[in-house]
C-alpha positions in Angstrom: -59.8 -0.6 1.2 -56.8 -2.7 0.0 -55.3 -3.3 -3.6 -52.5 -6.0 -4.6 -50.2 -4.0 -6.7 -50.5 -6.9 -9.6 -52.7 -9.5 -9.3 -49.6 -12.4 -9.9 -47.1 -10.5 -9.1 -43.1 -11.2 -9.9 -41.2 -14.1 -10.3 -41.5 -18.3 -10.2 -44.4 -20.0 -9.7 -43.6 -22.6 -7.3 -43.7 -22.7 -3.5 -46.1 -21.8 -1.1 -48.7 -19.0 -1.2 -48.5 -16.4 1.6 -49.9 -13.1 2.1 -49.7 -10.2 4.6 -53.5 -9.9 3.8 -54.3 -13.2 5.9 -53.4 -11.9 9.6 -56.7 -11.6 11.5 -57.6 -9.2 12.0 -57.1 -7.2 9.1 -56.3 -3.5 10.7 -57.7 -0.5 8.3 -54.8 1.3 7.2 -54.7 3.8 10.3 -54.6 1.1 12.6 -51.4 -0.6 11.4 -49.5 2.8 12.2 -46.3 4.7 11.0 -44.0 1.9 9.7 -41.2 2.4 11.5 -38.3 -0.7 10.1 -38.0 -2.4 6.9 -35.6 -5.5 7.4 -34.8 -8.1 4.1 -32.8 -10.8 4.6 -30.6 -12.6 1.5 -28.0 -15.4 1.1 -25.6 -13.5 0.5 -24.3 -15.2 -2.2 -22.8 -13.7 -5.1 -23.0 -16.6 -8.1 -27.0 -17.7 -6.9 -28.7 -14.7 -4.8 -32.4 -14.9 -3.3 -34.0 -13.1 -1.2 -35.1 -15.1 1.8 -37.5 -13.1 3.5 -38.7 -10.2 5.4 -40.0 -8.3 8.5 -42.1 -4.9 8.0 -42.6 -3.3 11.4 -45.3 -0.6 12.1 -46.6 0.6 15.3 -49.4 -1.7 15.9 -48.5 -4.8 14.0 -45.5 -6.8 12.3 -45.7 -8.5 9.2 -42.6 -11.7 8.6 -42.5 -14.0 6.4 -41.8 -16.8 6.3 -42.3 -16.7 10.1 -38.8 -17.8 11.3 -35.7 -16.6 9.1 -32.7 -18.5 10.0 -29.2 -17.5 11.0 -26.3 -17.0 8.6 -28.4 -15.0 6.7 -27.5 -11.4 5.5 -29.9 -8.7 7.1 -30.4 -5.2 6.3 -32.8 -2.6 7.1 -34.3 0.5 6.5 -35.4 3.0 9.5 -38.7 5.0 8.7 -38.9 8.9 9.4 -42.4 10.8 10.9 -44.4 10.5 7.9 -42.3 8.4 5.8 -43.8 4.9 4.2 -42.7 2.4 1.3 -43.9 4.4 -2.2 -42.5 1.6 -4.4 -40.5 -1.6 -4.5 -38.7 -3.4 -7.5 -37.9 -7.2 -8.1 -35.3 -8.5 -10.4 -35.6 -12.4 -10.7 -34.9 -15.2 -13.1 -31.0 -15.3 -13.4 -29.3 -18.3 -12.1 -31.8 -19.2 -9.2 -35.6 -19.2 -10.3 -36.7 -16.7 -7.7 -36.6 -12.8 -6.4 -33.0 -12.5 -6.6 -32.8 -8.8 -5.6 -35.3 -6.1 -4.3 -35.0 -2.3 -4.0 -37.4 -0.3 -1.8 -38.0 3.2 -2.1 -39.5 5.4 0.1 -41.8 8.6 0.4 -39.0 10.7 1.5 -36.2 9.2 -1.3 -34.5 6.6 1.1 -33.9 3.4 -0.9 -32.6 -0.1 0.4 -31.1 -2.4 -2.0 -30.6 -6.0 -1.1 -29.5 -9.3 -3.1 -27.9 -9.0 -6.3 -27.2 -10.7 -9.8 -27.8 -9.8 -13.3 -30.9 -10.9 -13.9 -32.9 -9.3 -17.3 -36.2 -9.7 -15.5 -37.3 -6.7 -13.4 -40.8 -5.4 -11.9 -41.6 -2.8 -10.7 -44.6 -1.6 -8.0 -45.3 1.8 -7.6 -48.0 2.6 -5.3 -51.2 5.0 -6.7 -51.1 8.3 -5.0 -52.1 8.9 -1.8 -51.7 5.2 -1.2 -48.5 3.5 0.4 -47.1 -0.1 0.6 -47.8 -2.0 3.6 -47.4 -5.4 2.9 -46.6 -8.4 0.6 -47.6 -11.2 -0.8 -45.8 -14.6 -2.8 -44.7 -17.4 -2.9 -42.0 -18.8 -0.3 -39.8 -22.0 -0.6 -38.0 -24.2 1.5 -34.4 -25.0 0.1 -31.1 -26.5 1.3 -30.7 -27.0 5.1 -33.3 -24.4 6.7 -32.8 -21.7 4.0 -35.9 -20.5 2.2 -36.1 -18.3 -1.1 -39.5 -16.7 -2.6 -40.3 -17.4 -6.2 -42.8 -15.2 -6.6 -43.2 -11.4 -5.0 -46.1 -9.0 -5.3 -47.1 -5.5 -3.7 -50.3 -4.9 -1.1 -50.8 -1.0 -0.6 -53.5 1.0 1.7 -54.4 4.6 1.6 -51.8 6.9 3.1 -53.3 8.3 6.6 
């Protein structure tokens, strides 16, 4: 069984729909595995951040999108424990760019990763229902200014924890 965390999720309503939900096929939630790296990618940019995209790695399969992320763009990443899994993520968007400007993941075990930035008012949070975990995404994604992409619109897909 799988739940979106909200139905429309966070941000801007423009761009392309994607979801982690669409790979085929589907695994249950033992057979993705222990997550195992969390890696979001910005533009580094402190006057207009976005978040550009992102890469969830877990022992059996890899969720990205969008599917190529382009250099000059700021990674960081998150390294997953035995046991440990994404318990909740929040969004802050609006601001001076109409999309996810900034996105801070929070683990099982109390790690958190904080990437982008701004002073946006607009904020949402996904926590995931006990004895679930977060294990994917879904959005919308952009194309912008020479090979750059942002994503308007962010929401939460979680599994039961196994």
């Amino acid at each position: 069984m799988w739940i979106h965390g909200e139905v429309i999720g966070y941000g801007g309503n423009y761009g392309t729909y994607f979801t982690d939900m669409s790979k085929e096929p589907l695994p249950a939630s033992n057979g993705l595995g222990q997550i195992r790296k969390v890696t979001v990618w910005s533009n580094n940019d402190s006057t207009a951040p976005v978040i550009q995209g992102y890469e969830m790695l877990f022992d059996n399969v890899t969720f990205k999108n969008p599917p190529t992320i382009y250099n000059g763009n700021l990674a960081q990443s998150l390294q997953f424990g035995s046991g440990e899994y994404i318990s909740q993520i929040q969004v802050s968007y609006g601001g001076s760019v109409w999309g996810v400007c900034a996105i801070e993941i929070t683990t099982s075990k109390g790690q958190t990763l904080f990437v982008g930035g701004g002073s946006s008012p607009s904020r949402g949070t996904f926590k995931a229902p006990l004895g679930w975990r977060i294990v994917g995404f879904y959005g919308m994604a952009n194309y912008y200014y020479t090979n750059r992409y942002l994503m308007p619109r962010l929401g939460a897909i979680c599994a039961p924890v196994v």
